[in-house]
C-alpha positions in Angstrom: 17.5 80.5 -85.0 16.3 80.1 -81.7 13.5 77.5 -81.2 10.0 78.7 -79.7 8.2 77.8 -76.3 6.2 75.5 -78.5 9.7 73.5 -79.5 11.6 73.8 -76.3 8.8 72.2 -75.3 8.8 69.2 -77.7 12.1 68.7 -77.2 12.1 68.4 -73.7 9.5 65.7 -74.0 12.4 63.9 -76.6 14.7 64.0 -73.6 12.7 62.7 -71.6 11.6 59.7 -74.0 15.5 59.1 -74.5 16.5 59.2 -70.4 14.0 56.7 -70.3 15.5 54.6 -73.1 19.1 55.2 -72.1 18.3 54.2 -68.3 16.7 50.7 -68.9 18.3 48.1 -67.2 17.9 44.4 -68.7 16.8 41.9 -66.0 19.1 38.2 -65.6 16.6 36.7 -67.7 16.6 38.9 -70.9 20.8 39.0 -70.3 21.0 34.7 -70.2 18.8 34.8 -72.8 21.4 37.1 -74.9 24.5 35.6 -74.7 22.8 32.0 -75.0 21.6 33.5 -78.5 25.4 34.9 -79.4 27.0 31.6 -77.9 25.0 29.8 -80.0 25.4 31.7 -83.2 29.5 31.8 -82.6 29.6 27.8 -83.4 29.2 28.7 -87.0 32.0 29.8 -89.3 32.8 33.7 -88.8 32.8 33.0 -92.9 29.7 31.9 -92.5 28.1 34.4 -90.0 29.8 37.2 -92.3 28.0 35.8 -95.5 24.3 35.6 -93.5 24.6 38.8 -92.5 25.6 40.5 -95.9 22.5 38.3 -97.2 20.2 40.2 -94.6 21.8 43.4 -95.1 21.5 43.4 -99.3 17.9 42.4 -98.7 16.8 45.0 -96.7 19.1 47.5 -99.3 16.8 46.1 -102.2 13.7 46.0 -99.9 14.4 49.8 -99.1 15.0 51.1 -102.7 12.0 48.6 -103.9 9.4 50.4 -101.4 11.0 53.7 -102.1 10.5 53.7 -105.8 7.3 52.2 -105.8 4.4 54.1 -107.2 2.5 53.8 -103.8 5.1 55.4 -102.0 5.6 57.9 -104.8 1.6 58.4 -103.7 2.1 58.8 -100.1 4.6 61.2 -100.6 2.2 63.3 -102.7 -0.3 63.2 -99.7 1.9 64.5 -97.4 2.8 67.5 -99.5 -0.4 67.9 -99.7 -1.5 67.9 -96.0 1.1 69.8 -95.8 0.1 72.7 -98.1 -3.2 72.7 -95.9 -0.9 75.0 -93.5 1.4 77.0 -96.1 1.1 76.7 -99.8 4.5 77.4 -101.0 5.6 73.8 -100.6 6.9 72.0 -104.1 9.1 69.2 -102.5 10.0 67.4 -99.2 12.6 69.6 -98.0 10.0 72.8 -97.8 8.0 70.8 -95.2 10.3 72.0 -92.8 9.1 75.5 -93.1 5.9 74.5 -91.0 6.1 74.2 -87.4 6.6 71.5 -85.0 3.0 71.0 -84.2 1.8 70.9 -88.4 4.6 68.3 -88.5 3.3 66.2 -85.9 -0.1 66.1 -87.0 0.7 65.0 -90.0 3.2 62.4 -88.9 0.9 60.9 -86.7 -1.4 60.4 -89.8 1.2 58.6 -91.1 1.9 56.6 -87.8 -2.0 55.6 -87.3 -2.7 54.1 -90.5 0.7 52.0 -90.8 -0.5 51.2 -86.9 -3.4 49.6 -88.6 -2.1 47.7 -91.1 -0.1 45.6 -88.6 -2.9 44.7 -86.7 -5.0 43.9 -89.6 -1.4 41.8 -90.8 -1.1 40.4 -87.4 -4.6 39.3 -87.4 -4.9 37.8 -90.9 -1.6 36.1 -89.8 -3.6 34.6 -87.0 -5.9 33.0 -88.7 -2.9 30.0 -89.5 -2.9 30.2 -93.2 0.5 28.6 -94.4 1.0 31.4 -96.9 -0.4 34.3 -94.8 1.8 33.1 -92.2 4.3 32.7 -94.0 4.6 36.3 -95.7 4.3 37.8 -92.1 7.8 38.4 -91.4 8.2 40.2 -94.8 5.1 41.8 -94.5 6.2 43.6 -91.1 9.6 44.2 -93.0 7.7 46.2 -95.8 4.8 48.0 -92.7 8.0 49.1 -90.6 10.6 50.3 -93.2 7.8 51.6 -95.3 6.2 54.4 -92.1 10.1 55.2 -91.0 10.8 56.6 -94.9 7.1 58.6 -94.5 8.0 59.6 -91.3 11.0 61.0 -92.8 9.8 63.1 -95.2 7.2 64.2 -93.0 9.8 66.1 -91.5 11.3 67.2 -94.5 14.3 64.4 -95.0 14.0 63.0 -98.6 14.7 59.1 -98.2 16.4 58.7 -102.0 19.7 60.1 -100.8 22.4 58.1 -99.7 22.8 58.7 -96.6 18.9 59.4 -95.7 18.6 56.0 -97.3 21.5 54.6 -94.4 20.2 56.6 -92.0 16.5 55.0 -92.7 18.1 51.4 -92.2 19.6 52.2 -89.2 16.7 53.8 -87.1 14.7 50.6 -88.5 17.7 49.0 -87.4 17.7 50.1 -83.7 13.8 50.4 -83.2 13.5 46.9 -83.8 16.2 45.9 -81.2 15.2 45.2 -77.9 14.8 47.6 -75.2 18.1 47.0 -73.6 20.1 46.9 -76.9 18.4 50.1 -78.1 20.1 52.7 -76.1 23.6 51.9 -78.2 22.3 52.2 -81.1 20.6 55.5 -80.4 23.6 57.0 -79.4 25.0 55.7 -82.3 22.9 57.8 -84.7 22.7 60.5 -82.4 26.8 60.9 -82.9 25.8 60.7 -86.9 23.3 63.3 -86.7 24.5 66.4 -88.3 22.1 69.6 -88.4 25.5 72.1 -90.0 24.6 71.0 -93.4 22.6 68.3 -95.5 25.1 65.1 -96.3 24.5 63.2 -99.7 26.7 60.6 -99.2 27.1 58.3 -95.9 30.5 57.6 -94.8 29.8 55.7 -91.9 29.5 52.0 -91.2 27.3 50.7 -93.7 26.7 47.0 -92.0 23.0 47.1 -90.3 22.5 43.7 -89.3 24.3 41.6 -86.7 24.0 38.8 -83.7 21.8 41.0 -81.5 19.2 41.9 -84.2 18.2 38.2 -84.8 15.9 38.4 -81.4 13.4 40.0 -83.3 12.6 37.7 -86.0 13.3 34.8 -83.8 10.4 36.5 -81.6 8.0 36.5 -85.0 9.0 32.7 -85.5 8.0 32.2 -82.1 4.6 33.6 -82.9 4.3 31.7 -85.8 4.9 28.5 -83.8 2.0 30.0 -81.2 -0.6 30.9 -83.7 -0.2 27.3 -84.7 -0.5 26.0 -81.7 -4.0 27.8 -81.1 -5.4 27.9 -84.8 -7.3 25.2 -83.8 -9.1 26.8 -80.9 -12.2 27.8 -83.0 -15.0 30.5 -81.4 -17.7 30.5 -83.6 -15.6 29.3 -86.4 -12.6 32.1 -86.1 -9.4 31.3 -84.3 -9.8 34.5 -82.4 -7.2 33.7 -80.2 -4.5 32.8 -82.4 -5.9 35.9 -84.6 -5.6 38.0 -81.2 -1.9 37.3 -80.7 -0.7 38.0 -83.9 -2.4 41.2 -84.1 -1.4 42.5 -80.7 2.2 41.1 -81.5 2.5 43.0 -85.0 0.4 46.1 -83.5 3.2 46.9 -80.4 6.5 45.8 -83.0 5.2 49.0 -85.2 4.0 50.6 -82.2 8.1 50.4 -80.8 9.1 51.3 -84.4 7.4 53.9 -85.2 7.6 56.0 -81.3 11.6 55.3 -82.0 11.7 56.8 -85.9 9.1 59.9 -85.0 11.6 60.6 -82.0 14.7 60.7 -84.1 13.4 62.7 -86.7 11.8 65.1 -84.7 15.2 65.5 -82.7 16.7 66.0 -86.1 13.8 68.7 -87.4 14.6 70.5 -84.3 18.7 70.3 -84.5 18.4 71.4 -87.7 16.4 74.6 -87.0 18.6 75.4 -83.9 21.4 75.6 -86.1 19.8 77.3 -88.6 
């Protein structure tokens, strides 16, 4: 069917958002900076480089299916039907969500997208305050925040995450939103090649490795922080270490920020592909 005023108009805004992504140019710095990374990471054993990646990869499988299964998320998923039934009430499971429109879908999304917003910064600041353990269940902690808004923000629009290939496709827009800018515009074309809106897959046939070289910039970037935060724990204003506290929310508060922009993008592109078609 053909989309409305309302839609074109969303989608245009997605186009827009993607020339932007698909146009950034990396600077010398960021470029030296990646091929010292990969240089450095080819000295080990490819035997060796296989097995760390598999070790990433089947954690963030058992991460995924641990969050998904979990009674919070089974709560979450409740809420949304029900914000969504405040529009239509015939809605019984995630897939009738996409019989509201584009602007419903949003709102509710961005629900979603606020409160997981908050809980980064709130991570990021408690993070800040130096703590060996809280500082040392960031990185997880993020892990759980990001993958955990990308599944809601999935079945906000009507894609239920406990498929396998809506599980795969999950991983991979984590995936890519947690690249960095320059390395994000091949992994968006990536999934835009898998996306499908003919028909509803169960089973992904694609590549199923997610991690690699390029991804370890990220948590290389939250070790960094770590190192930071230490650095300026110390720095006490009236007793709080508001500027280490300051640095780990801001840092945590933009990685969702970039995460969750990329998944709402995605699956709104999808929403609308799907209702083109249909």
């Amino acid at each position: 069917m053909p989309l409305t005023e309302r839609e074109i108009e969303v989608l245009n805004e997605i186009r827009e958002w993607e020339n932007h992504l698909l146009n950034y140019e990396a600077n010398d710095l960021q470029l030296t900076y990646e091929k010292y990374l990969e240089r450095s990471f080819s000295l080990l054993p490819e035997n060796v480089q296989h097995q760390f990646f598999s070790v990433i990869d089947t954690w963030l499988f058992h991460l995924h299916g641990m969050i998904q299964g979990s009674q919070i998320q089974m709560d979450a998923k409740e809420r949304i039907l029900s914000s969504g039934r405040v529009f239509n009430q015939d809605l019984h499971q995630i897939e009738d969500l996409r019989k509201l429109d584009i602007d419903q879908l949003q709102y509710i999304a961005m629900q979603q997208i606020a409160r997981h917003r908050l809980y980064s910064f709130a991570q990021g600041g408690l993070a800040g305050t130096g703590g060996p353990l809280l500082l040392g269940t960031d990185i997880p902690a993020m892990a759980v925040i990001n993958l955990r808004v990308v599944q809601l923000i999935a079945m906000t629009y009507g894609f239920e995450v406990n498929t396998p290939y809506e599980m795969m496709s999950s991983l991979k827009v984590f995936h890519t939103a947690t690249l960095p800018p320059r390395l994000q515009k091949e992994g968006w074309s990536g999934l835009r090649s898998e996306m499908s809106s003919s028909d509803d897959h169960y089973f992904y046939e694609g590549n199923e490795e997610i991690s690699d070289v390029t991804w370890l910039e990220q948590p290389i970037q939250q070790l960094l922080k770590a190192m930071v935060i230490t650095i300026f724990r110390k720095r006490l204003i009236q007793g709080l270490p508001v500027v280490s506290m300051a640095i780990g929310a801001g840092t945590n508060y933009q990685l969702t920020r970039k995460v969750t922009e990329f998944a709402h993008n995605y699956y709104k592109l999808r929403y609308l592909n799907q209702k083109e078609e249909i």
